[in-house]
Backbone as a chain_set.jsonl record, in Angstrom:
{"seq": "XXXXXXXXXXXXXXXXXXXXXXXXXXXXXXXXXXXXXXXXXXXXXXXXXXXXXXXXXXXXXXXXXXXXXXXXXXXXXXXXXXXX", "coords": {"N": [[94.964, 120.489, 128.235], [95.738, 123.44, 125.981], [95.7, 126.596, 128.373], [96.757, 129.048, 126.861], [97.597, 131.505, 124.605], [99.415, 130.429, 122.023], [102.136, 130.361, 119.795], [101.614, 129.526, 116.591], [103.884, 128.333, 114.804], [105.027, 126.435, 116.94], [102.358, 125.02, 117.656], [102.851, 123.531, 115.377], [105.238, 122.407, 115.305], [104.879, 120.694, 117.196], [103.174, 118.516, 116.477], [104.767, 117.644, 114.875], [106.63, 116.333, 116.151], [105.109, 114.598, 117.734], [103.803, 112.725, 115.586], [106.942, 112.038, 114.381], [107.624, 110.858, 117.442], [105.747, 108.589, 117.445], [106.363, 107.213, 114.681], [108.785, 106.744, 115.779], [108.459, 104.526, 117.88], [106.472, 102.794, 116.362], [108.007, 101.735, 114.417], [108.507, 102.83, 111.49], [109.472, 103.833, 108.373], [110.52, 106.751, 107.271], [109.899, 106.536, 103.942], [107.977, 104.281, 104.073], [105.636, 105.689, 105.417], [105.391, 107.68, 104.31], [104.376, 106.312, 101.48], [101.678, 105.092, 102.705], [100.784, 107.281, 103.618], [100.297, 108.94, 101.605], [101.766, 110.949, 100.421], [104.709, 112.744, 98.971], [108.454, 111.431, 99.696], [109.924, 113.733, 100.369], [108.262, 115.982, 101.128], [106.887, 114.583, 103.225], [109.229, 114.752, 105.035], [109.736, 117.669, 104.773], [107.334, 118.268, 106.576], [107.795, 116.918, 109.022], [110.003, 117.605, 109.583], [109.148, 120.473, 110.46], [109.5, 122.709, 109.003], [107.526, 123.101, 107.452], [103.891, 123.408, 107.611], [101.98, 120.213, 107.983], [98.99, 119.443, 106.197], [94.999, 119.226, 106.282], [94.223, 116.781, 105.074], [96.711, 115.387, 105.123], [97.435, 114.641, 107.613], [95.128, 112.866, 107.935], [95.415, 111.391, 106.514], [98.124, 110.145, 107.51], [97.365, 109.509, 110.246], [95.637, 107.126, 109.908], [97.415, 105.561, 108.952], [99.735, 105.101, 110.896], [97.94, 104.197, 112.686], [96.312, 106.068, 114.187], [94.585, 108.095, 116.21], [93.564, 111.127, 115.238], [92.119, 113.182, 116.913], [93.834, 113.105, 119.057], [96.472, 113.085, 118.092], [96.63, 115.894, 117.214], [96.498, 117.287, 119.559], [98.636, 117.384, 120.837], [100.314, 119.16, 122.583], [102.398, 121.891, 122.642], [103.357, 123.245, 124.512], [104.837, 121.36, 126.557], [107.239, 120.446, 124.696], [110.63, 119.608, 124.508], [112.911, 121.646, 123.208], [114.576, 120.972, 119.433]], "CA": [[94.428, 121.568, 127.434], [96.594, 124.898, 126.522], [94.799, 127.649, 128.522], [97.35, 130.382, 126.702], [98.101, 131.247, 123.312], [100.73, 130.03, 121.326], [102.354, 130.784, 118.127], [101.367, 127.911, 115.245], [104.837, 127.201, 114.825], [104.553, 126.09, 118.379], [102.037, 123.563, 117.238], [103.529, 122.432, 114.076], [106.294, 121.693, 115.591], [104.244, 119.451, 118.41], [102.533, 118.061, 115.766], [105.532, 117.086, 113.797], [107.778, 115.658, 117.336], [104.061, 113.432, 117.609], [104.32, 111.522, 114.495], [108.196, 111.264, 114.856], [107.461, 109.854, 118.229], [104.585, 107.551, 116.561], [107.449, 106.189, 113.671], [109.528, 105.878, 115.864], [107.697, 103.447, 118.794], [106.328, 101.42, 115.454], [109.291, 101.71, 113.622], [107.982, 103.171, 110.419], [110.133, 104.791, 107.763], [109.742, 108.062, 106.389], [109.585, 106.139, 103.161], [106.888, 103.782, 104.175], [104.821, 106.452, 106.203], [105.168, 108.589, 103.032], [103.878, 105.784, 100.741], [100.778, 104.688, 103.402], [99.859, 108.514, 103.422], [99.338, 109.621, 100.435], [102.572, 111.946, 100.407], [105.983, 112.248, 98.738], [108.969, 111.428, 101.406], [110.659, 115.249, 100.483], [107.086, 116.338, 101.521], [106.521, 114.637, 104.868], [110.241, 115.363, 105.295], [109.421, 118.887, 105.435], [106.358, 118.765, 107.748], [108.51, 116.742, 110.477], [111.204, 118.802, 110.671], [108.365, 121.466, 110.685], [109.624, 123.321, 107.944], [106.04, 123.05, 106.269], [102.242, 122.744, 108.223], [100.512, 119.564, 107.546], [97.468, 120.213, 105.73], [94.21, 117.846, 106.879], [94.65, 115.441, 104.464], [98.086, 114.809, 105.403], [96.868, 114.641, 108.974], [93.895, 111.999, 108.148], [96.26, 110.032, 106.275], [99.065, 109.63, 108.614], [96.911, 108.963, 111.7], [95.213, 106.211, 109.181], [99.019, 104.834, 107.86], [100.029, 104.926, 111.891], [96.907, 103.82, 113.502], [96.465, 106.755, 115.652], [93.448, 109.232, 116.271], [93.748, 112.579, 114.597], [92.098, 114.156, 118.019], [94.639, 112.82, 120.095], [97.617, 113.998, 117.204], [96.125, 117.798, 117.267], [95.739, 117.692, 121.093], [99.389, 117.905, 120.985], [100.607, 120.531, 123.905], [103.352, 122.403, 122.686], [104.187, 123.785, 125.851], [105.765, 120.379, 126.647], [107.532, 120.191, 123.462], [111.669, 120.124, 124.112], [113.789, 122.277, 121.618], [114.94, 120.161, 119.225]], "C": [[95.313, 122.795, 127.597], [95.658, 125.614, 126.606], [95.867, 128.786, 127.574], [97.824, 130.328, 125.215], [99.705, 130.953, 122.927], [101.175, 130.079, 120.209], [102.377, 129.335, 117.39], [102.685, 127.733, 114.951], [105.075, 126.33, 115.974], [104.078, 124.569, 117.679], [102.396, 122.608, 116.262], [104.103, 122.067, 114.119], [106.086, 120.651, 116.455], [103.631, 118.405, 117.659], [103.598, 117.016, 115.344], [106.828, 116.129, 114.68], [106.483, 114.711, 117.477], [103.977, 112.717, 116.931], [105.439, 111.464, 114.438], [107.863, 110.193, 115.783], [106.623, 108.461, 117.825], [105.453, 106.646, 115.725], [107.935, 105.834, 114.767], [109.335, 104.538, 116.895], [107.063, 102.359, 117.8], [107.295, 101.182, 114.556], [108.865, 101.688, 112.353], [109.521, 104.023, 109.792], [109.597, 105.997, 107.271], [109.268, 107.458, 104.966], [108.523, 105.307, 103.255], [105.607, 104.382, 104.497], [104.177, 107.763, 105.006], [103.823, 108.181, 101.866], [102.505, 105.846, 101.369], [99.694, 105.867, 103.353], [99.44, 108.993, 102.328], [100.671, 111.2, 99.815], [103.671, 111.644, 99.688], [106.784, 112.317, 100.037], [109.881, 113.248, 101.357], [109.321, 115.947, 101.445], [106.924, 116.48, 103.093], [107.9, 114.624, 105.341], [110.009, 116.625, 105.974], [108.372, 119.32, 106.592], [106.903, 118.335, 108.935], [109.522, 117.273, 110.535], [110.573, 120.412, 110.91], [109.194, 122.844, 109.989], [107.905, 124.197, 107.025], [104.564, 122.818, 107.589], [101.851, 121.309, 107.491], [99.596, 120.09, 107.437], [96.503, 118.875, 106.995], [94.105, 116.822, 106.54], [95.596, 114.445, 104.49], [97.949, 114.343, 106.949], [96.025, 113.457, 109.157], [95.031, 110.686, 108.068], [98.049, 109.31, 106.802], [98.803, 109.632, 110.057], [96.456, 107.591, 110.828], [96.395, 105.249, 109.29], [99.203, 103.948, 109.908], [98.646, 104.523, 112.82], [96.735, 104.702, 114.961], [95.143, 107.876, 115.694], [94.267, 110.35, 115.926], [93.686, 113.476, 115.803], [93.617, 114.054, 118.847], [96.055, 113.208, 119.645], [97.606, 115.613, 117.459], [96.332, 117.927, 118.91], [97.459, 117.865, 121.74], [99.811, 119.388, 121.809], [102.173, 121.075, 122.996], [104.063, 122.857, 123.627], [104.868, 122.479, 126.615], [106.664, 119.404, 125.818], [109.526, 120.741, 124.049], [112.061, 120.692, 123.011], [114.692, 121.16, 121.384], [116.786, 120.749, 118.739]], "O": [[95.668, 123.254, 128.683], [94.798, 125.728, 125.733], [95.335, 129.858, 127.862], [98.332, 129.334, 124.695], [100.774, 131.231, 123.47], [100.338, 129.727, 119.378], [103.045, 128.335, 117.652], [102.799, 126.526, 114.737], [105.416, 125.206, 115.605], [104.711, 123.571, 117.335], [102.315, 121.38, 116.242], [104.284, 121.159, 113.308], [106.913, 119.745, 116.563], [103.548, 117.315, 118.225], [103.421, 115.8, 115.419], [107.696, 115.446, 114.136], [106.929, 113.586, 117.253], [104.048, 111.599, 117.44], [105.556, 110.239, 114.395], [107.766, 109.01, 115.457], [107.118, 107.35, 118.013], [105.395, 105.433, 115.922], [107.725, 104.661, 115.078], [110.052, 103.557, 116.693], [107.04, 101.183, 118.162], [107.193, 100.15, 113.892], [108.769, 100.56, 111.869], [110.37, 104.608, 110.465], [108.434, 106.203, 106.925], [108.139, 107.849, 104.674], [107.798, 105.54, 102.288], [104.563, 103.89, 104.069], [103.133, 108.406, 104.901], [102.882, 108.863, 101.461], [101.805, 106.651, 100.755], [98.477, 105.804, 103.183], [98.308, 109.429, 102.12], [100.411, 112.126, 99.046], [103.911, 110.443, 99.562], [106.41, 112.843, 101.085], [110.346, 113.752, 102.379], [109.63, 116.418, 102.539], [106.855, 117.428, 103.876], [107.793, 114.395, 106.546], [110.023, 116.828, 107.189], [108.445, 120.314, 107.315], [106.718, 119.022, 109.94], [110.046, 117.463, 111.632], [111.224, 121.344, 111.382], [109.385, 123.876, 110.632], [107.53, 125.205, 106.426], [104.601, 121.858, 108.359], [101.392, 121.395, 106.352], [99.154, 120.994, 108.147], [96.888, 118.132, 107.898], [93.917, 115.86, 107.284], [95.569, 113.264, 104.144], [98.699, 113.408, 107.23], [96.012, 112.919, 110.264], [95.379, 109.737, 108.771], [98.743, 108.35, 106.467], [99.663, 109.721, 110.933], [97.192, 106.69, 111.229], [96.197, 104.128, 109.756], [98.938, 102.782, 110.201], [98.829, 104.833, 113.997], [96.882, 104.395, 116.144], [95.079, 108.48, 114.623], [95.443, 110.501, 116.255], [94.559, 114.311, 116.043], [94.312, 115.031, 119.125], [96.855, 113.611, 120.49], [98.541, 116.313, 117.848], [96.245, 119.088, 119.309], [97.645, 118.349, 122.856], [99.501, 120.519, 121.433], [103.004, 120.175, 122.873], [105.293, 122.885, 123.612], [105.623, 122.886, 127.497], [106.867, 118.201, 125.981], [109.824, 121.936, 124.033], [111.649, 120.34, 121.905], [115.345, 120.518, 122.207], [117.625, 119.92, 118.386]]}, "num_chains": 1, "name": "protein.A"}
């Protein structure tokens, strides 16, 4: 749990190194992960290089695509997030 605030690019960027990590341990493409969600791949392009926020929809449907809990996506720590 972060006890301390953190600036939301912070998390969007923890967010967006969590589903990387996720493709890449099932070996998903951006193009498949795109299709599965509900997204174009310019789209979820931009949210993993954290360019862009995922909304919640984009969130439901790429824990859905990747078989992964949403809590456990969000619960993402940024504070153990290398610079990429």
């Amino acid at each position: 749990m972060v006890t301390h605030m953190t600036n939301p690019t912070d998390y969007r960027e923890a967010v967006a190194a969590e589903v990387r990590a996720a493709m890449g341990r099932q070996r998903v493409t951006q193009e498949v992960l795109a299709a599965k969600a509900g997204m174009s791949r310019p789209a979820l392009s931009d949210r993993l290089a954290g360019r862009r926020p995922f909304n919640t929809d984009q969130i439901i449907g790429i824990c859905e695509a990747l078989n992964l809990d949403p809590a456990d996506l969000l619960a993402a720590d940024p504070t153990t997030r290398a610079a990429s």
